[in-house]
LOTI-189149 format. One record per residue (C-alpha): z, y, x negated; residue in one letter; residue number from 1. Coordinates in steps of 0.5 Angstrom, whole numbers, m for minus. Example, Ala and Ser with C-alpha at 12.3 -4.5 7.8 and 13.67 -1.06 7.14 Angstrom:
# residues 2
<<16,m9,m25>,"A",1>
<<14,m2,m27>,"S",2>
This chain:
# residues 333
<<m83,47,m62>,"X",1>
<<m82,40,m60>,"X",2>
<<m74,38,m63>,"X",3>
<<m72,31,m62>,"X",4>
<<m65,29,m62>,"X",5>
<<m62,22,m65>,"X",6>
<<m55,19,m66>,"X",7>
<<m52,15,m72>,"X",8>
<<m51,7,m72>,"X",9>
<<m46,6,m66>,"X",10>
<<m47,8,m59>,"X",11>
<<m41,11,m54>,"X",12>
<<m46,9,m47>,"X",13>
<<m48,1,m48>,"X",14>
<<m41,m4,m48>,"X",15>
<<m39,m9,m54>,"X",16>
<<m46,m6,m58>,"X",17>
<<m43,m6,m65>,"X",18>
<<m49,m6,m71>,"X",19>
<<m42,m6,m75>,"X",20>
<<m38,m13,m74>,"X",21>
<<m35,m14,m81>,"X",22>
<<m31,m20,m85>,"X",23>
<<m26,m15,m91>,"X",24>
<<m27,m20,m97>,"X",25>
<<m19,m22,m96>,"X",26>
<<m21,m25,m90>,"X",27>
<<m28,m28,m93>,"X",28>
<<m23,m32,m100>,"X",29>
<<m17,m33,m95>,"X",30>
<<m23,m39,m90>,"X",31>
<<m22,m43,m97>,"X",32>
<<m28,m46,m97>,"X",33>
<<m34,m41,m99>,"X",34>
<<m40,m44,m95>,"X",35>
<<m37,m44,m88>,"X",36>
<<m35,m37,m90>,"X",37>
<<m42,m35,m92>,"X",38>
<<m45,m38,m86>,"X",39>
<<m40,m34,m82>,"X",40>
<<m42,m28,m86>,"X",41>
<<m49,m29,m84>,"X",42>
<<m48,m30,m76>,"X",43>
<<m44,m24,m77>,"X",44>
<<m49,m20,m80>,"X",45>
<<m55,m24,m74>,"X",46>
<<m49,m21,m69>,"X",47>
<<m50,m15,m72>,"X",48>
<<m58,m14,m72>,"X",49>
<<m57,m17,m65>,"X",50>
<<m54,m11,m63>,"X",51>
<<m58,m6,m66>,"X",52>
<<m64,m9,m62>,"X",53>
<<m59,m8,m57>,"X",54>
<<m58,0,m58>,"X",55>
<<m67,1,m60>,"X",56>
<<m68,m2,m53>,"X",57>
<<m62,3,m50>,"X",58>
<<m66,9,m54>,"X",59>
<<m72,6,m51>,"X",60>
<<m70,7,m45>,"X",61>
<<m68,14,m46>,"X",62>
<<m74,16,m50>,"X",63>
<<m69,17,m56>,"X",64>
<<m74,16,m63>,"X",65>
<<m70,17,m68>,"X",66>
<<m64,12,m70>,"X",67>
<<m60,11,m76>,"X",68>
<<m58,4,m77>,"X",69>
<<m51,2,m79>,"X",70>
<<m51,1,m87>,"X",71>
<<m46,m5,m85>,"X",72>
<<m51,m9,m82>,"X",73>
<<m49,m15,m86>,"X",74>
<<m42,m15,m89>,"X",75>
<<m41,m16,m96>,"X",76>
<<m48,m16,m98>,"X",77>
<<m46,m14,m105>,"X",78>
<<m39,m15,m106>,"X",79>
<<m39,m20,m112>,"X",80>
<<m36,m25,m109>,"X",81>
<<m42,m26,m105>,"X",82>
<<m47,m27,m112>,"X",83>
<<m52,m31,m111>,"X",84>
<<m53,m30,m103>,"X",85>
<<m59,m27,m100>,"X",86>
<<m58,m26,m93>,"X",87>
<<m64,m22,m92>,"X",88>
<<m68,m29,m94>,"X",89>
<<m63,m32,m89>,"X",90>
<<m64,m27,m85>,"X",91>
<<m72,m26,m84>,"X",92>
<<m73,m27,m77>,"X",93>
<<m68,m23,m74>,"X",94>
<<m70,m17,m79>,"X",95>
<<m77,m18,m78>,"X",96>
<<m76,m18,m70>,"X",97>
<<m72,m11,m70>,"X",98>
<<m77,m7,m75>,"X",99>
<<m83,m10,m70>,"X",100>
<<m79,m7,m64>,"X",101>
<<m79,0,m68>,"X",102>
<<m86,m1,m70>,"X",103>
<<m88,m2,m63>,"X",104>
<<m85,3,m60>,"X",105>
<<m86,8,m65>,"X",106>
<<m80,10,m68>,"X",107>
<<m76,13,m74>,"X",108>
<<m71,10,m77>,"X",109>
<<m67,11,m83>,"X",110>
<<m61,9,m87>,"X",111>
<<m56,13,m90>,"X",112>
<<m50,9,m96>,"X",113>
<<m44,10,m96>,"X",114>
<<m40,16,m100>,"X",115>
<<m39,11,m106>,"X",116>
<<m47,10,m107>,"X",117>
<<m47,16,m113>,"X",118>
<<m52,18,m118>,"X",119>
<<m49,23,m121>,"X",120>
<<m43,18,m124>,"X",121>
<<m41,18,m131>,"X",122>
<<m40,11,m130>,"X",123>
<<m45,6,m132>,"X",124>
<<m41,1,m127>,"X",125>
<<m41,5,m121>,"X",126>
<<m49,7,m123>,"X",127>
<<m50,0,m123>,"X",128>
<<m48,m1,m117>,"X",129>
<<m51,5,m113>,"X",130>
<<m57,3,m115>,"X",131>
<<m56,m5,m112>,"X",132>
<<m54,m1,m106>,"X",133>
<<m60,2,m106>,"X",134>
<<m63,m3,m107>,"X",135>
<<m62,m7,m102>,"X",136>
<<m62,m2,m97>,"X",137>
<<m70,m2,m99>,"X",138>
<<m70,m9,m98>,"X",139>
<<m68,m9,m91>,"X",140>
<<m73,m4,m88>,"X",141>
<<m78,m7,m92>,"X",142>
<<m75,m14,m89>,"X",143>
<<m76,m10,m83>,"X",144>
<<m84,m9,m84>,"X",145>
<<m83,m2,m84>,"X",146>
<<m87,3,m87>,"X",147>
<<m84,9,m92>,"X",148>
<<m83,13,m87>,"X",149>
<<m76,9,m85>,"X",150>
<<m72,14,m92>,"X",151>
<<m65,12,m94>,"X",152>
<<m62,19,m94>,"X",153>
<<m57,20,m100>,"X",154>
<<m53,26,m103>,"X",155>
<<m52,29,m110>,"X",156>
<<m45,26,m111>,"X",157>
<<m39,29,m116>,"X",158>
<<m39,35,m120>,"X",159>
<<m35,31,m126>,"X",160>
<<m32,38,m128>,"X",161>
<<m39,39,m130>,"X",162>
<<m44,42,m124>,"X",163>
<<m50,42,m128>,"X",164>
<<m49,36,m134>,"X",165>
<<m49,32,m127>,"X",166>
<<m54,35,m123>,"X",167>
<<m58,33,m130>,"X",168>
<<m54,27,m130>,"X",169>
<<m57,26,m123>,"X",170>
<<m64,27,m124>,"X",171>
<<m64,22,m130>,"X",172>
<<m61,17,m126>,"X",173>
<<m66,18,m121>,"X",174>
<<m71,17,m126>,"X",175>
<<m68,10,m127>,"X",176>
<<m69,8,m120>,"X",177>
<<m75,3,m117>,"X",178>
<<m81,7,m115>,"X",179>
<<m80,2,m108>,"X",180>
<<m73,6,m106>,"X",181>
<<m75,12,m110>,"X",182>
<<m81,12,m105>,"X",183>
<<m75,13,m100>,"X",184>
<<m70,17,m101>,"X",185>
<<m68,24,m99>,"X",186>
<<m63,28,m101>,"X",187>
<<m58,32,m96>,"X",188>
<<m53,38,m98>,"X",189>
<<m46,37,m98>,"X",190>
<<m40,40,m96>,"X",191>
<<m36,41,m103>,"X",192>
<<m40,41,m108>,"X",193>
<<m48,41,m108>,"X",194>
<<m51,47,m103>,"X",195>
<<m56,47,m99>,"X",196>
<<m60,51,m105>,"X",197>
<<m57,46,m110>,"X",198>
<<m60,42,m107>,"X",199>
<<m66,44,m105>,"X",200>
<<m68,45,m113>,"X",201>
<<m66,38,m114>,"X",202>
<<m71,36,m109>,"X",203>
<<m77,40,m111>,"X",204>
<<m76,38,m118>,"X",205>
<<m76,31,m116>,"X",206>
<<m81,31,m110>,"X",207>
<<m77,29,m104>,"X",208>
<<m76,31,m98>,"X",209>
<<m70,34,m96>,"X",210>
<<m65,34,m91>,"X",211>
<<m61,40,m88>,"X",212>
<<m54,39,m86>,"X",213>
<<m53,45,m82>,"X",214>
<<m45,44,m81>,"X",215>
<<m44,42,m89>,"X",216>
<<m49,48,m90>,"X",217>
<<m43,53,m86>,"X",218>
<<m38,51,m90>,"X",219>
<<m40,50,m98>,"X",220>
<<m46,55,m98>,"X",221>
<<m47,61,m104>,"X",222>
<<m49,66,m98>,"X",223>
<<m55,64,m96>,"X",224>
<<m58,63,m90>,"X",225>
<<m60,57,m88>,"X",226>
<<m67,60,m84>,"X",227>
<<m68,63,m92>,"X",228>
<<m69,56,m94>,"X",229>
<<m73,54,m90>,"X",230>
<<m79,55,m90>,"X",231>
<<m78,51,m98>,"X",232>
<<m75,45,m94>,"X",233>
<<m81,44,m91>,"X",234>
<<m85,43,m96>,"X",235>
<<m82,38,m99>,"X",236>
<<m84,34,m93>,"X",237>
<<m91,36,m93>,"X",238>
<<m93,29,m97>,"X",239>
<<m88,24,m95>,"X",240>
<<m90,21,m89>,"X",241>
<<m94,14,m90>,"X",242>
<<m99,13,m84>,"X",243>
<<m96,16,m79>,"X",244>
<<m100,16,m73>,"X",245>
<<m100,9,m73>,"X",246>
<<m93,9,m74>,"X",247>
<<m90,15,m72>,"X",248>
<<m96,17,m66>,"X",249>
<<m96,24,m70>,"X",250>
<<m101,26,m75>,"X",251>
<<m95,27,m80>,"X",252>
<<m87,25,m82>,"X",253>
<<m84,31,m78>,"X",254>
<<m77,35,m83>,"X",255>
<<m70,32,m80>,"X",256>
<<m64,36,m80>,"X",257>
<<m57,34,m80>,"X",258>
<<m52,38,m74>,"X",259>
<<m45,38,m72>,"X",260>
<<m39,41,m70>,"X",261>
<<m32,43,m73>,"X",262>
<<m28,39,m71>,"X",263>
<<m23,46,m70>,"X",264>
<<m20,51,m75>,"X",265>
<<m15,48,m79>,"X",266>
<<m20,43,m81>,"X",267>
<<m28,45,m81>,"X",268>
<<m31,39,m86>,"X",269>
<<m29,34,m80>,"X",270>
<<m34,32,m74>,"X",271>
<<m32,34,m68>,"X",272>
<<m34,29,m61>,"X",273>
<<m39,33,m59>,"X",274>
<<m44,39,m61>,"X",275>
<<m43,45,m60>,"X",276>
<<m51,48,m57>,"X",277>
<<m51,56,m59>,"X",278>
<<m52,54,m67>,"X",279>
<<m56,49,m66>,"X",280>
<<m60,55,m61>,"X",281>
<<m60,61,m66>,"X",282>
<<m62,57,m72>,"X",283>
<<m69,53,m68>,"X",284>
<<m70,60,m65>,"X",285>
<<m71,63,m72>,"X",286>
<<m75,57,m74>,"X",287>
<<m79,55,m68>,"X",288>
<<m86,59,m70>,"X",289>
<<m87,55,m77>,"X",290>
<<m84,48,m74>,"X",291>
<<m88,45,m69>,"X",292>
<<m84,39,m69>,"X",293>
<<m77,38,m71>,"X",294>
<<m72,31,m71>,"X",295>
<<m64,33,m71>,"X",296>
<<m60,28,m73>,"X",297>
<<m53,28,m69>,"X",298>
<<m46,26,m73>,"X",299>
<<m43,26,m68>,"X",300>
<<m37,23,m66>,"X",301>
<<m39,21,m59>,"X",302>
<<m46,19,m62>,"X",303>
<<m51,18,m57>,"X",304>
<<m46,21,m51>,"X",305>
<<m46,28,m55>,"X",306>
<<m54,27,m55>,"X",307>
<<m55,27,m48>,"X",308>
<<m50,32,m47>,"X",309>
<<m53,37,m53>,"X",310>
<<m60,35,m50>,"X",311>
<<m57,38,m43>,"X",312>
<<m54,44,m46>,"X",313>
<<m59,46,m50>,"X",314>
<<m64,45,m43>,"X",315>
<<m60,49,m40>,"X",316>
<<m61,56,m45>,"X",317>
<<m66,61,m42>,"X",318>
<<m71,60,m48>,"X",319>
<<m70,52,m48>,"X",320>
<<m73,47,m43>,"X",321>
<<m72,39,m43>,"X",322>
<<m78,36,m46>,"X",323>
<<m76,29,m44>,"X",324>
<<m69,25,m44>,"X",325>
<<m68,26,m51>,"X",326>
<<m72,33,m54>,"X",327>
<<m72,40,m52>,"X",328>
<<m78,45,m52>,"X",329>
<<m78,52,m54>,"X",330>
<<m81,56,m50>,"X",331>
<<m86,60,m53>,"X",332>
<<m83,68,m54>,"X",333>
């Protein structure tokens, strides 16, 4: 079993690489004149962009293949003040340029919106938007030329007071969706309202992929164990990949997980800086026999530095040894 590690957005090792520069929209109505604030709104977001080409060159040098681009790649990209702006026409070289560094190097990327992104809301408002976020999501790995296999990962959302009208709610609202961003999405457990099994009946209704959340699964399960479901997860990726030999140098879209750690005990939902190696282990060990290759996302604090970290201590495990910088093998029992 081959594991690869990525991180999320920001990198702790490479200096004053930030994908998430920003203008709040104060800012933006405080410069007065609305052209020289969307100029510097694009610059920000070429900065931005800039950067994340910066962050794939580090991963390249470190064999990291599986990244996570910041959702704030261009600042108040939907915000109504901003009707009428297209950035990502602004913006073609420069988004074309990065998905072609990705593609040459044989990359997985993604997406993952903000919380605020829900299709399970009652509210035709917030319904709209969620669907413009998506959107433009979708609109920035295809500006980017890639493939479905770059995904934009999204959670269930609320209950509302009504756990199953809102899972409808949000099978319906799914169902509204563009078949070009249905094509890319992936749903993840939460660690409030959606289990791991929740969601994964969500997924197999849909056909899409998901994505397990191992931290989110410790604290918001109905008791079952997360190897229990496993075997049904991964079959949820069994049709997602698109050409991925070409795209991905392997013969299919691997299944990716989520990991990190409590932050402590008072507060078990919170991130800590880095991963703790012994869950991680256990849950590999119980898989590794029907999972020849598997990605793991870390949400980490210390980002790419809790990567390398998690890479070295799960080497250092008597059944593990490291594959290359950033993924490990598990040695055959």
């Amino acid at each position: 079993m081959i594991v690869r590690l990525g991180y999320v957005a920001m990198s702790t090792v490479v200096s004053n690489a930030s994908p998430s520069k920003t203008m709040t929209a104060a800012s933006f109505i405080k410069l007065g004149d609305r052209e020289a604030a969307i100029r510097k709104l694009e610059r920000i977001g070429a900065e931005n962009i800039h950067n994340s080409l910066r962050l794939l060159r580090h991963n390249r040098a470190h064999d990291i293949r599986l990244y996570r681009f910041s959702s704030k790649l261009i600042p108040l990209m939907t915000h109504e003040l901003l009707d009428g702006w297209d950035p990502i026409a602004v913006l073609k070289e420069e988004f074309a340029g990065l998905g072609a560094y990705v593609r040459e190097h044989k990359m997985r990327t993604s997406f993952h919106p903000d919380h605020f992104t829900v299709l399970s809301t009652p509210r035709e408002e917030v319904l709209k938007n969620s669907y413009k976020d998506l959107e433009r999501h979708c609109a920035m790995l295809e500006a980017m030329g890639l493939n479905k296999n770059a995904k934009c990962n999204i959670h269930i959302g609320g209950s509302y007071g009504d756990k199953e009208q809102s899972m409808e709610r949000f099978i319906r609202n799914f169902g509204g969706l563009d078949e070009t961003v249905r094509s890319r999405l992936t749903l993840e457990n939460d660690d409030k309202t959606y289990t791991a099994a929740e969601t994964l009946e969500a997924c197999e209704r849909l056909q899409v992929p998901m994505v397990l959340d191992l931290h989110h699964h410790m604290v918001n399960h109905g008791g079952e164990k997360p190897e229990e479901l496993w075997p049904r997860i991964q079959r949820t990726w069994e049709e997602a990949g698109e050409d991925t030999e070409a795209s991905l140098g392997m013969p299919y879209l691997p299944p990716k997980i989520h990991i990190s750690s409590p932050k402590n005990g008072r507060d078990a939902r919170a991130h800590a800086d880095y991963v703790e190696a012994g869950p991680l282990a256990e849950f590999l060990r119980r898989i590794a026999a029907d999972t020849p290759v598997l990605d793991v996302m870390i949400e980490a604090k210390m980002k790419d530095g809790a990567l390398f970290r998690l890479k070295e201590d799960l080497a250092a495990l008597p059944d593990i040894e490291a594959a290359d910088q950033a993924a490990i093998k598990l040695k055959p029992v």
